[in-house]
mmCIF file of the N, C-alpha and C atoms, coordinates in Angstrom:
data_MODEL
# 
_entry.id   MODEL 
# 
loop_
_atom_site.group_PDB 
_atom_site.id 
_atom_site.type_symbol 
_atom_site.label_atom_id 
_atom_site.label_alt_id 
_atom_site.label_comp_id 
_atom_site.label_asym_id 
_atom_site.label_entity_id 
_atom_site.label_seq_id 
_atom_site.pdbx_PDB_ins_code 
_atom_site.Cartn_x 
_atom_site.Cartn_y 
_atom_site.Cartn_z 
_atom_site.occupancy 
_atom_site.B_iso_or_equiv 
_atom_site.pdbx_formal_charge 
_atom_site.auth_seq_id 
_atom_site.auth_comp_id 
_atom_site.auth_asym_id 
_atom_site.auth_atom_id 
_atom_site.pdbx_PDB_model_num 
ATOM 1   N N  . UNK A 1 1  ? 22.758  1.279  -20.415 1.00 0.00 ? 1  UNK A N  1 
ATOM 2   C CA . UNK A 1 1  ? 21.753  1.649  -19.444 1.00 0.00 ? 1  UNK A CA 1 
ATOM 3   C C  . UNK A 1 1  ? 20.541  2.215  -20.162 1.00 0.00 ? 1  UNK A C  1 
ATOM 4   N N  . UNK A 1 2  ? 19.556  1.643  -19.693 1.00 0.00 ? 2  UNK A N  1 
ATOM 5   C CA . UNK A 1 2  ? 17.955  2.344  -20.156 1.00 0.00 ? 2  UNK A CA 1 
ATOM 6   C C  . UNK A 1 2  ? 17.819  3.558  -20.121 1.00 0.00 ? 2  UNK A C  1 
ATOM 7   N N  . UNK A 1 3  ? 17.440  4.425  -20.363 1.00 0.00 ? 3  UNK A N  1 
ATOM 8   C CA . UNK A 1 3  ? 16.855  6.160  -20.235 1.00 0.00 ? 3  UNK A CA 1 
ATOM 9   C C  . UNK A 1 3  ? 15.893  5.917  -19.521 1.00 0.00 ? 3  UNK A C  1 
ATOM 10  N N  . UNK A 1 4  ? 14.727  4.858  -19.474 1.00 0.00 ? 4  UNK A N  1 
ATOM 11  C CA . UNK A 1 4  ? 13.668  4.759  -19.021 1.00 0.00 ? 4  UNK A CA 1 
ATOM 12  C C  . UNK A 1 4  ? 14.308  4.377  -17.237 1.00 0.00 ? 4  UNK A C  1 
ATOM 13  N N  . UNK A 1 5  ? 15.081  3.836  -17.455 1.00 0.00 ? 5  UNK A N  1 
ATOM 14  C CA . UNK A 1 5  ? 15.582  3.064  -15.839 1.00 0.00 ? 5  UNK A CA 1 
ATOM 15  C C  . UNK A 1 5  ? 15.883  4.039  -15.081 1.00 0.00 ? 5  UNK A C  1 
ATOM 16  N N  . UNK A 1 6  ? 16.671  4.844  -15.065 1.00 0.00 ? 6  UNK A N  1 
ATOM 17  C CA . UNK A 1 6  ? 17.226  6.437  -14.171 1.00 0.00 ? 6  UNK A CA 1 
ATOM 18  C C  . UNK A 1 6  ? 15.635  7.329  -14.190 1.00 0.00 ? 6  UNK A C  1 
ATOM 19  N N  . UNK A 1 7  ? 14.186  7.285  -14.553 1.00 0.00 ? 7  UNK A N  1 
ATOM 20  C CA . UNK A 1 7  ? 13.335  8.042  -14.811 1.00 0.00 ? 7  UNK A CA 1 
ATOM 21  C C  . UNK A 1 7  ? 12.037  7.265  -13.736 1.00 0.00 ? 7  UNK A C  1 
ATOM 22  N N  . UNK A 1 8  ? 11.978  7.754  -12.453 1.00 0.00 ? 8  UNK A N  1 
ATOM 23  C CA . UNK A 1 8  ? 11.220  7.147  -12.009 1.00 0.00 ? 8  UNK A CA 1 
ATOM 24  C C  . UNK A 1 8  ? 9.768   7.911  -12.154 1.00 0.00 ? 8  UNK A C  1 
ATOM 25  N N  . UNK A 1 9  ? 8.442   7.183  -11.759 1.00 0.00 ? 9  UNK A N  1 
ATOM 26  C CA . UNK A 1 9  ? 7.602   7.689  -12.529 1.00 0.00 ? 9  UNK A CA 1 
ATOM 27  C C  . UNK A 1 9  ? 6.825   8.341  -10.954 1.00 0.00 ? 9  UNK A C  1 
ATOM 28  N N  . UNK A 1 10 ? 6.272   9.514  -11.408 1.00 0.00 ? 10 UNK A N  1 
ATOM 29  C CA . UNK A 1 10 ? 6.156   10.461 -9.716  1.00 0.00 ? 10 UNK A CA 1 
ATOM 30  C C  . UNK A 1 10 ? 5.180   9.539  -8.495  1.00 0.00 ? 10 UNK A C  1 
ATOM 31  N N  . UNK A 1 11 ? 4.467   8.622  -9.180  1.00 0.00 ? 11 UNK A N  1 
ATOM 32  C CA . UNK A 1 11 ? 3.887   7.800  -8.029  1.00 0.00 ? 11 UNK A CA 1 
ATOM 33  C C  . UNK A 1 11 ? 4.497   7.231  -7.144  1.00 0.00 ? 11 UNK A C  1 
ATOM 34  N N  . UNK A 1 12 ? 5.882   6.874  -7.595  1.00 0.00 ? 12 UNK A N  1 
ATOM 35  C CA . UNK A 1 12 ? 7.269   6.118  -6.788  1.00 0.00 ? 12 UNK A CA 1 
ATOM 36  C C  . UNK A 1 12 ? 7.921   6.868  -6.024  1.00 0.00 ? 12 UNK A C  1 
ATOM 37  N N  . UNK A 1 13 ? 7.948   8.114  -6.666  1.00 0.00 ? 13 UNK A N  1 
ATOM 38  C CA . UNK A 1 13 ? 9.033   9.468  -5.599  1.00 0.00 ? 13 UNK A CA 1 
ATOM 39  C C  . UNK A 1 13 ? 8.639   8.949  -4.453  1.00 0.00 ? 13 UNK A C  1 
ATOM 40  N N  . UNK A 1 14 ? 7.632   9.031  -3.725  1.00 0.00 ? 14 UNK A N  1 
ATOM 41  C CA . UNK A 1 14 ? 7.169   8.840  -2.330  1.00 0.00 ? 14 UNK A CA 1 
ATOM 42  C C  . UNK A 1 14 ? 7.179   7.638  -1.606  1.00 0.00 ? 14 UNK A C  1 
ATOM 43  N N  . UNK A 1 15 ? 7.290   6.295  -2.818  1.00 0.00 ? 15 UNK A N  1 
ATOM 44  C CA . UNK A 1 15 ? 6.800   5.082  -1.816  1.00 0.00 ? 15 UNK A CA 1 
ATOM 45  C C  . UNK A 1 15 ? 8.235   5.042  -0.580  1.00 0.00 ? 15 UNK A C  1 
ATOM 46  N N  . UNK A 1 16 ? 7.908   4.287  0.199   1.00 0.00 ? 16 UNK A N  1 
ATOM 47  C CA . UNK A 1 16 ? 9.046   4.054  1.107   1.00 0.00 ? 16 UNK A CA 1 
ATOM 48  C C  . UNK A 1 16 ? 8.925   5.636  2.457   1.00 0.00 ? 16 UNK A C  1 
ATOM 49  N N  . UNK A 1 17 ? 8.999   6.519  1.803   1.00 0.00 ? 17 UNK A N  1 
ATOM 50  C CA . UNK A 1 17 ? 8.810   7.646  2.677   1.00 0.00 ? 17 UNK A CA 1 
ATOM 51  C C  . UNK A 1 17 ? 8.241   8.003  3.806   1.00 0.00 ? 17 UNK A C  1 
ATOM 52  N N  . UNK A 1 18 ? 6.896   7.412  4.004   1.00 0.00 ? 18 UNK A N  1 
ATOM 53  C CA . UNK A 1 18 ? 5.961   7.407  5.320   1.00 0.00 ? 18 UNK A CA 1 
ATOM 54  C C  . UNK A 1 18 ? 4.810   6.536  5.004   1.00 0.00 ? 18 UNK A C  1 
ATOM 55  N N  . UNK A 1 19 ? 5.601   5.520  5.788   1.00 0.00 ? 19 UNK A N  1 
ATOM 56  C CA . UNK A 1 19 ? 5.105   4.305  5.830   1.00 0.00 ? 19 UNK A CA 1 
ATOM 57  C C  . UNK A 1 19 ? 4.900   3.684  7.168   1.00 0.00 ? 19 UNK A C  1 
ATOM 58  N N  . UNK A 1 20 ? 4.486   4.897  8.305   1.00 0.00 ? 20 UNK A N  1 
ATOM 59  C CA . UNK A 1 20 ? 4.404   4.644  9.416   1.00 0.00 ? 20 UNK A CA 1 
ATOM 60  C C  . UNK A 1 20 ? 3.637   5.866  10.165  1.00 0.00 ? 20 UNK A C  1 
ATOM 61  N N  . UNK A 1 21 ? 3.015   5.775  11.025  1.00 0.00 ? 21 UNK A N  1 
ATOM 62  C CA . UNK A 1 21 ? 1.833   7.145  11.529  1.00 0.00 ? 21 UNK A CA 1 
ATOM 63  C C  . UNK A 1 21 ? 2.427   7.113  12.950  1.00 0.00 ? 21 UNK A C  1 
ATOM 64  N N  . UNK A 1 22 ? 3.145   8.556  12.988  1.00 0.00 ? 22 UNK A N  1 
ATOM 65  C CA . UNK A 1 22 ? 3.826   8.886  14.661  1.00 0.00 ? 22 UNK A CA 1 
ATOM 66  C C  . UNK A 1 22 ? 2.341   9.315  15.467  1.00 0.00 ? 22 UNK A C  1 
ATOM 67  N N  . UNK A 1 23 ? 2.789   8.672  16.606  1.00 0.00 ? 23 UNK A N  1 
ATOM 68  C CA . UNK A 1 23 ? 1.194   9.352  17.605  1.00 0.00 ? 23 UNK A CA 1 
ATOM 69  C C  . UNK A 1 23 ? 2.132   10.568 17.986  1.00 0.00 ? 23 UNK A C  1 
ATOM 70  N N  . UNK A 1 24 ? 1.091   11.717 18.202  1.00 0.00 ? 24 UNK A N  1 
ATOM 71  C CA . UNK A 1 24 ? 1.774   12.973 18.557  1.00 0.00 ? 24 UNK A CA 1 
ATOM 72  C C  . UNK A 1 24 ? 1.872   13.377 19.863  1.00 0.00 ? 24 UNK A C  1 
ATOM 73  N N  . UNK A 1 25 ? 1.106   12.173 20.918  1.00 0.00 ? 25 UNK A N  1 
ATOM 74  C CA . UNK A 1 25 ? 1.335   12.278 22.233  1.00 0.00 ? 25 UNK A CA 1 
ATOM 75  C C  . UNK A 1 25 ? 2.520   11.554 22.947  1.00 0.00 ? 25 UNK A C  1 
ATOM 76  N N  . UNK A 1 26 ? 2.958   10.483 22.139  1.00 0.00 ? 26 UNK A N  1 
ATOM 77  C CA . UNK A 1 26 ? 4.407   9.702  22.319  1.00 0.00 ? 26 UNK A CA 1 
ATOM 78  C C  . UNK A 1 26 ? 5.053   9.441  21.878  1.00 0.00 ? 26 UNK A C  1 
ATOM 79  N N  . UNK A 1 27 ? 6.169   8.591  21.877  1.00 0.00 ? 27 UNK A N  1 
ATOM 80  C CA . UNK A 1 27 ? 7.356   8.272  20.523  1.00 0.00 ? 27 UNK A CA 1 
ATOM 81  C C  . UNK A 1 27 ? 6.969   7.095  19.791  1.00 0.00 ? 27 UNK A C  1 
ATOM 82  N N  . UNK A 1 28 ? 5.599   6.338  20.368  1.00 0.00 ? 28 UNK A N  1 
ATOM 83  C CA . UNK A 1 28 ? 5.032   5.513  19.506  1.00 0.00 ? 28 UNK A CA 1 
ATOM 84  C C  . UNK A 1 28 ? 4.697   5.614  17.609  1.00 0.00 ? 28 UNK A C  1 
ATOM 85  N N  . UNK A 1 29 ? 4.971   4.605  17.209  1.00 0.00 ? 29 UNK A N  1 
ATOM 86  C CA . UNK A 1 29 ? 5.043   4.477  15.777  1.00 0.00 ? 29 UNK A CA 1 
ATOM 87  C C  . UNK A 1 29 ? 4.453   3.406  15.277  1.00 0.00 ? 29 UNK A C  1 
ATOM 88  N N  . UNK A 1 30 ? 3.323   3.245  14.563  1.00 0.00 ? 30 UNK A N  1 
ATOM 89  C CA . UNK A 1 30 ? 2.118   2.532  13.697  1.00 0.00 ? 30 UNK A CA 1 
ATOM 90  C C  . UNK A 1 30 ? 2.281   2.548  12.023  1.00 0.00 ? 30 UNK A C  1 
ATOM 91  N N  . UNK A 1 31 ? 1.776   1.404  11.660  1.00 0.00 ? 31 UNK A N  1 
ATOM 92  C CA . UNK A 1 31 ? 1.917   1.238  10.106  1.00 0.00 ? 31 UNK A CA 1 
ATOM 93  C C  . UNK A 1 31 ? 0.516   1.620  9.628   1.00 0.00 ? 31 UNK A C  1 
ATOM 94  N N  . UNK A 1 32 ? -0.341  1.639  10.477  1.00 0.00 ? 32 UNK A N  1 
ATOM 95  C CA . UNK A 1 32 ? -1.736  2.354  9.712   1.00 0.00 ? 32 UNK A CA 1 
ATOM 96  C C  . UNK A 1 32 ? -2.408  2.740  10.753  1.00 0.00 ? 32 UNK A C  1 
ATOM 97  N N  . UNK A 1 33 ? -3.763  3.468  10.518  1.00 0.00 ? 33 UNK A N  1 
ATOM 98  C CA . UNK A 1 33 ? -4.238  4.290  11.479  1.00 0.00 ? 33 UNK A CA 1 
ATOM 99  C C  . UNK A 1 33 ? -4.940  3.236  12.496  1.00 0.00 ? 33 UNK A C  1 
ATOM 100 N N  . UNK A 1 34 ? -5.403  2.285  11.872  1.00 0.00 ? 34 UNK A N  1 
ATOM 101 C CA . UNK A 1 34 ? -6.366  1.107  12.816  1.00 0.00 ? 34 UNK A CA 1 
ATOM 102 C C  . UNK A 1 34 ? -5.189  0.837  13.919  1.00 0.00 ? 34 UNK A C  1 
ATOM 103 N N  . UNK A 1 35 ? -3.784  0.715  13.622  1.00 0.00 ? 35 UNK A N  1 
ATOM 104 C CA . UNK A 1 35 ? -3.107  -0.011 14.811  1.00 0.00 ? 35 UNK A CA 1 
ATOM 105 C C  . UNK A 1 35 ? -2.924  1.354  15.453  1.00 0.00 ? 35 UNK A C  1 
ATOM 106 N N  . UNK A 1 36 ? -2.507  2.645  15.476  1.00 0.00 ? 36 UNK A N  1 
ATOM 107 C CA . UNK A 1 36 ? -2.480  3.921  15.662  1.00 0.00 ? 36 UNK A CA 1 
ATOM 108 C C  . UNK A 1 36 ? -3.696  4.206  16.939  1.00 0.00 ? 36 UNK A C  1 
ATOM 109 N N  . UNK A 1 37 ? -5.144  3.931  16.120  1.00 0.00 ? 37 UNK A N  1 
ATOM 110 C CA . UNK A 1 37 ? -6.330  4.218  17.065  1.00 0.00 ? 37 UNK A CA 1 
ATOM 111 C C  . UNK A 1 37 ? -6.137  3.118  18.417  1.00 0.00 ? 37 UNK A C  1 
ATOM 112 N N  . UNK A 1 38 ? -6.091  1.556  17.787  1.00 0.00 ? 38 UNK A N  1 
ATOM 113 C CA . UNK A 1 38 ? -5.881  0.867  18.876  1.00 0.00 ? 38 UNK A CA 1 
ATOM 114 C C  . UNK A 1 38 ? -4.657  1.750  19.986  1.00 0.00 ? 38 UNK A C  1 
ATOM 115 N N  . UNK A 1 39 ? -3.639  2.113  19.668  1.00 0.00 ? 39 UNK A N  1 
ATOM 116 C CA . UNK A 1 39 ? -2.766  2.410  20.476  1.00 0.00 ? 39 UNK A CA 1 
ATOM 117 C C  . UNK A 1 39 ? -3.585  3.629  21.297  1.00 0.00 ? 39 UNK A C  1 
ATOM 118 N N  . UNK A 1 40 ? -4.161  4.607  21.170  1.00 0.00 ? 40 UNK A N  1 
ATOM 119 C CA . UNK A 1 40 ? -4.118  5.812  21.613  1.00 0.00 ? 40 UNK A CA 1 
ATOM 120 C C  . UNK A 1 40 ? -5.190  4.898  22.123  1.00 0.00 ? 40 UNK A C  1 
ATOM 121 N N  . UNK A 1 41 ? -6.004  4.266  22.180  1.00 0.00 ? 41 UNK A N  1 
ATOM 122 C CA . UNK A 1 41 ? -7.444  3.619  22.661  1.00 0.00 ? 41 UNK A CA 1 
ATOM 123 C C  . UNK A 1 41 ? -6.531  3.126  24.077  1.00 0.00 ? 41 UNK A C  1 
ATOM 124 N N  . UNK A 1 42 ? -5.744  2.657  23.844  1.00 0.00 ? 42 UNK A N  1 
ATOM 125 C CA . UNK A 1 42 ? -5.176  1.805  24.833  1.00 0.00 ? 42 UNK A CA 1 
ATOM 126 C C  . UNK A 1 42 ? -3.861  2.222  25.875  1.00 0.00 ? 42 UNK A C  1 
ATOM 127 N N  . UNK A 1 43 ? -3.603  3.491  25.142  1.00 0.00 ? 43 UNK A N  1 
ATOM 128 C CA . UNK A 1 43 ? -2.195  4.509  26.168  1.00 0.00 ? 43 UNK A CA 1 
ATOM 129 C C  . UNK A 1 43 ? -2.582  5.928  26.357  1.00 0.00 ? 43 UNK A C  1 
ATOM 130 N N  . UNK A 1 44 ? -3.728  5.723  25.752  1.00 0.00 ? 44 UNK A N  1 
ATOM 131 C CA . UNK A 1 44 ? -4.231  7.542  26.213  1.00 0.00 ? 44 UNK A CA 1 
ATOM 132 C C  . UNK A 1 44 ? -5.256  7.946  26.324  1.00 0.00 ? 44 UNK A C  1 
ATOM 133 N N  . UNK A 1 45 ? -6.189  7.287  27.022  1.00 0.00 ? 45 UNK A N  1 
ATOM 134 C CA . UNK A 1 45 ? -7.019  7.081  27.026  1.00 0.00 ? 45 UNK A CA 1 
ATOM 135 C C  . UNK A 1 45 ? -7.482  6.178  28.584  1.00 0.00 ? 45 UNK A C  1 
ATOM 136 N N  . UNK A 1 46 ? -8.036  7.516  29.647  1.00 0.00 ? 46 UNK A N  1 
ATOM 137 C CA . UNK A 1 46 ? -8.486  7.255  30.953  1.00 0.00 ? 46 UNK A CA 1 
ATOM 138 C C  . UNK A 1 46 ? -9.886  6.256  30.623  1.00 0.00 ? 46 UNK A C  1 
ATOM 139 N N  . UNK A 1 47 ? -9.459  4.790  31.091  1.00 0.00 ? 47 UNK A N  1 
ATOM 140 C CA . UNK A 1 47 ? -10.551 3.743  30.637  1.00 0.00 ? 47 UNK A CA 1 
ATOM 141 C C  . UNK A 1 47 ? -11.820 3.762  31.959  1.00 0.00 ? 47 UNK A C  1 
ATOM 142 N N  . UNK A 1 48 ? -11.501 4.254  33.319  1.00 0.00 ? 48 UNK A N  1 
ATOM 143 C CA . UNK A 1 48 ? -12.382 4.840  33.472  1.00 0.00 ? 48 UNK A CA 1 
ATOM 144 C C  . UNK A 1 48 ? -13.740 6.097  33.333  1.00 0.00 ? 48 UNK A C  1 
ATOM 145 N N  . UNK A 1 49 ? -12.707 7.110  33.106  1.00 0.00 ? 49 UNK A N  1 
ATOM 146 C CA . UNK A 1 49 ? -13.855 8.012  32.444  1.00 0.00 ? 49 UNK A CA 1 
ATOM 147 C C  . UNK A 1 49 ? -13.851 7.938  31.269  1.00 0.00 ? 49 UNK A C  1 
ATOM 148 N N  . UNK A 1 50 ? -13.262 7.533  30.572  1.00 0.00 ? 50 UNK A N  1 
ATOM 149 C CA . UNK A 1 50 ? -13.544 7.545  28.985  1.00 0.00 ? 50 UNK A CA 1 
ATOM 150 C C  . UNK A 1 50 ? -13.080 8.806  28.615  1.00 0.00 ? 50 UNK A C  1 
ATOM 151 N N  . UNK A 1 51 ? -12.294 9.141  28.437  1.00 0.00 ? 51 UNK A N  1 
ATOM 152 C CA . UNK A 1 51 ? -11.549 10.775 28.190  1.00 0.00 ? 51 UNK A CA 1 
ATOM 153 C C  . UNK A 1 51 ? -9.750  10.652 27.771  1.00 0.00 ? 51 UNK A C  1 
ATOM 154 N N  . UNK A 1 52 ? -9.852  11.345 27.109  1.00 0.00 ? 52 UNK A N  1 
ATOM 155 C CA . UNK A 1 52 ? -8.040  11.760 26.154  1.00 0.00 ? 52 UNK A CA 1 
ATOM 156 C C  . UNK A 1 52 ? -7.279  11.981 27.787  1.00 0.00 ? 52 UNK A C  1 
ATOM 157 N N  . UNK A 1 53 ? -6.194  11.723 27.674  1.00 0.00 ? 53 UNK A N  1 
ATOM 158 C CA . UNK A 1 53 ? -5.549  11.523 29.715  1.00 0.00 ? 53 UNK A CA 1 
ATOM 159 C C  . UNK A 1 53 ? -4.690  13.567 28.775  1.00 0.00 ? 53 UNK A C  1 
ATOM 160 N N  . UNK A 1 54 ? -4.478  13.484 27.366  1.00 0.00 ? 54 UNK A N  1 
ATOM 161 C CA . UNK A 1 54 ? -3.805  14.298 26.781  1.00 0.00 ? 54 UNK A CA 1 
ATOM 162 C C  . UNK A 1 54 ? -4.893  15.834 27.182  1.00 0.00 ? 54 UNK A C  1 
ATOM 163 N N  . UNK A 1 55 ? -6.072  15.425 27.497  1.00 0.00 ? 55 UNK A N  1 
ATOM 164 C CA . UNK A 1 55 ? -6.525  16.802 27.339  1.00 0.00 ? 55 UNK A CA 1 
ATOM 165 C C  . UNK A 1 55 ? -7.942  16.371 27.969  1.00 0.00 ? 55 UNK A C  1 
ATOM 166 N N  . UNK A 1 56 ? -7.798  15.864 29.238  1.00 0.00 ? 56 UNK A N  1 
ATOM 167 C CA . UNK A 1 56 ? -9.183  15.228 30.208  1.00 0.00 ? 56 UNK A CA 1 
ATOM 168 C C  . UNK A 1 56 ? -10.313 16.495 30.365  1.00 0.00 ? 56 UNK A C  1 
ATOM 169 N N  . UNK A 1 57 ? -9.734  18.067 30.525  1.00 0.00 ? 57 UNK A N  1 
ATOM 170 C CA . UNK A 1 57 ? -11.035 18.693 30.371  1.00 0.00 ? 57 UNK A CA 1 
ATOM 171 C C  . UNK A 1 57 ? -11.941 19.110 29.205  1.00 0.00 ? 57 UNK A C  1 
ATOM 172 N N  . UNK A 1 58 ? -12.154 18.688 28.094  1.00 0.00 ? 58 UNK A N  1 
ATOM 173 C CA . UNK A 1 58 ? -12.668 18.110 27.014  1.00 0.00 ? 58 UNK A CA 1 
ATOM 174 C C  . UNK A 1 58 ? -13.499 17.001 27.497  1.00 0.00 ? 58 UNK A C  1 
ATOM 175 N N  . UNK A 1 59 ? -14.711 17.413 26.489  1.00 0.00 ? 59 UNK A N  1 
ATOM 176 C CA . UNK A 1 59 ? -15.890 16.612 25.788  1.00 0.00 ? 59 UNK A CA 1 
ATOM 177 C C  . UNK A 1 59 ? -15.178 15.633 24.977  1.00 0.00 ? 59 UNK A C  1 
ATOM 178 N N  . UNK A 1 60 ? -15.527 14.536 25.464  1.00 0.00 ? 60 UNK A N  1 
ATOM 179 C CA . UNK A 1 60 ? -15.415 13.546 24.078  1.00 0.00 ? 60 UNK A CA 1 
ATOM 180 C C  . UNK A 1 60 ? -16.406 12.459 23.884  1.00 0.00 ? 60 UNK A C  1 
ATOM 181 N N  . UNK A 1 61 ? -17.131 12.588 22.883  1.00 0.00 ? 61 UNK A N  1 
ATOM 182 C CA . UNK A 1 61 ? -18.474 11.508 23.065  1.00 0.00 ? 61 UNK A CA 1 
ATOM 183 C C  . UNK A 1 61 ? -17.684 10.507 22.307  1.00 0.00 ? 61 UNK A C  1 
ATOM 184 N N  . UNK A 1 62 ? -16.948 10.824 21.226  1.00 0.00 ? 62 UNK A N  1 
ATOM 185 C CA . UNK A 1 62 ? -16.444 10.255 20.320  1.00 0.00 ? 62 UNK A CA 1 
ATOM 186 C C  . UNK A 1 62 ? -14.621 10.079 20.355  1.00 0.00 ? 62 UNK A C  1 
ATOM 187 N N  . UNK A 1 63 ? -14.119 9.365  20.813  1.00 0.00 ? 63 UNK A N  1 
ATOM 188 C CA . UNK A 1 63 ? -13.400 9.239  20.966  1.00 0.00 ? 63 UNK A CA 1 
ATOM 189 C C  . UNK A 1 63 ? -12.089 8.942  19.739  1.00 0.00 ? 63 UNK A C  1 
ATOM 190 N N  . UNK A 1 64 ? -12.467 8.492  18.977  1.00 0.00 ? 64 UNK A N  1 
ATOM 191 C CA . UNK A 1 64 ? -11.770 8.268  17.733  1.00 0.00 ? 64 UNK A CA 1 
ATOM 192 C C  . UNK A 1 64 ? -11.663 9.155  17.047  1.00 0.00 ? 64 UNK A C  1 
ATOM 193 N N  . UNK A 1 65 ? -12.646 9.677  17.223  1.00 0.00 ? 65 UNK A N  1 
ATOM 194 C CA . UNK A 1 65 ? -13.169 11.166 16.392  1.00 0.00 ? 65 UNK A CA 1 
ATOM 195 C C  . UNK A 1 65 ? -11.733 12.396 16.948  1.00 0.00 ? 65 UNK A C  1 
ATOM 196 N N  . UNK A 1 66 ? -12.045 12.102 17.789  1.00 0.00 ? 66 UNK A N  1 
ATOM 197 C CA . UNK A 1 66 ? -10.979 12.955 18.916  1.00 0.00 ? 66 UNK A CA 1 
ATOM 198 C C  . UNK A 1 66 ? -9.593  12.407 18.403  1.00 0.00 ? 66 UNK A C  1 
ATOM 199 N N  . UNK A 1 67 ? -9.377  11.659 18.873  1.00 0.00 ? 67 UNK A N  1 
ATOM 200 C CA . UNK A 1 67 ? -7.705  10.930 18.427  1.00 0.00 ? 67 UNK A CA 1 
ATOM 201 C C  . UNK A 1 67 ? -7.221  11.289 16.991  1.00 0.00 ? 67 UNK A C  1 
ATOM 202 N N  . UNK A 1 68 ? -8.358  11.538 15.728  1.00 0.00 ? 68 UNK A N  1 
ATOM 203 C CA . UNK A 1 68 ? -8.022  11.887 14.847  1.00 0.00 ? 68 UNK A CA 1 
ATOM 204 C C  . UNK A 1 68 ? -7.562  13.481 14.734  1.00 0.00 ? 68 UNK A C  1 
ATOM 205 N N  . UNK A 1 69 ? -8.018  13.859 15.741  1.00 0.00 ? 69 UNK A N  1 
ATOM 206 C CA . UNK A 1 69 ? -8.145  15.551 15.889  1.00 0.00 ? 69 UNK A CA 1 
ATOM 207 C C  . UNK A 1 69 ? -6.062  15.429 16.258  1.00 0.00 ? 69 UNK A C  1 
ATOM 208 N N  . UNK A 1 70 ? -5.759  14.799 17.137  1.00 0.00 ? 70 UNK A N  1 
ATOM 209 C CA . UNK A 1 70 ? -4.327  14.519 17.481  1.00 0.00 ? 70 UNK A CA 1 
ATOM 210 C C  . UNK A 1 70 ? -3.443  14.357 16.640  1.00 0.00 ? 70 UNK A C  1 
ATOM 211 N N  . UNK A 1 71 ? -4.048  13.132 15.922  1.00 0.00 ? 71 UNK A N  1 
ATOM 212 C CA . UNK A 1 71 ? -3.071  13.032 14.398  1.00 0.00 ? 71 UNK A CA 1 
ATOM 213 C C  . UNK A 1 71 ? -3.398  13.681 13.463  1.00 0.00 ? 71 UNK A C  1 
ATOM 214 N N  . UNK A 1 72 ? -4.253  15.104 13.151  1.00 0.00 ? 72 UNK A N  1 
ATOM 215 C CA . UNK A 1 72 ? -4.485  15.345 11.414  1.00 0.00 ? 72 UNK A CA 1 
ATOM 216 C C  . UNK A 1 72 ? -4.526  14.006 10.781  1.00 0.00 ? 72 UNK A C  1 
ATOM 217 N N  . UNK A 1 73 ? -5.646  13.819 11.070  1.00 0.00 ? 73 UNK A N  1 
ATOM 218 C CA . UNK A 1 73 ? -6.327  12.598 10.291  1.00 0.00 ? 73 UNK A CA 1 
ATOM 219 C C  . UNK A 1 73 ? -7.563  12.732 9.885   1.00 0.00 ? 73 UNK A C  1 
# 
């Protein structure tokens, strides 16, 4: 057996680990933030007024802007 083979190198510790972005308003689960935004664009999000359904008395000019505020993003 290699010495080098049992020695993984610290960029690897993590791969595999979180490889998916939980929305924090549902049990929904995304592989990157673009499919993430689409989702919250499209399940949380009152398409009449244009407002988070998570927190409708809030300003939101920016809506993405906002959704990132949800995920620490």
């Amino acid at each position: 057996m290699d010495a080098g083979s049992s020695t993984q190198q610290p960029q690897n510790l993590l791969l595999g680990i979180a490889q998916y972005i939980l929305c924090q308003l549902c049990p929904e689960q995304a592989p990157d933030l673009k499919v993430m935004e689409d989702h919250f664009l499209r399940a949380h999000v009152n398409k009449e007024k244009r407002n988070c359904e998570a927190c409708p008395s809030e300003d939101q000019p920016d809506l993405i802007q906002h959704m990132r505020r949800h995920t620490n993003r």
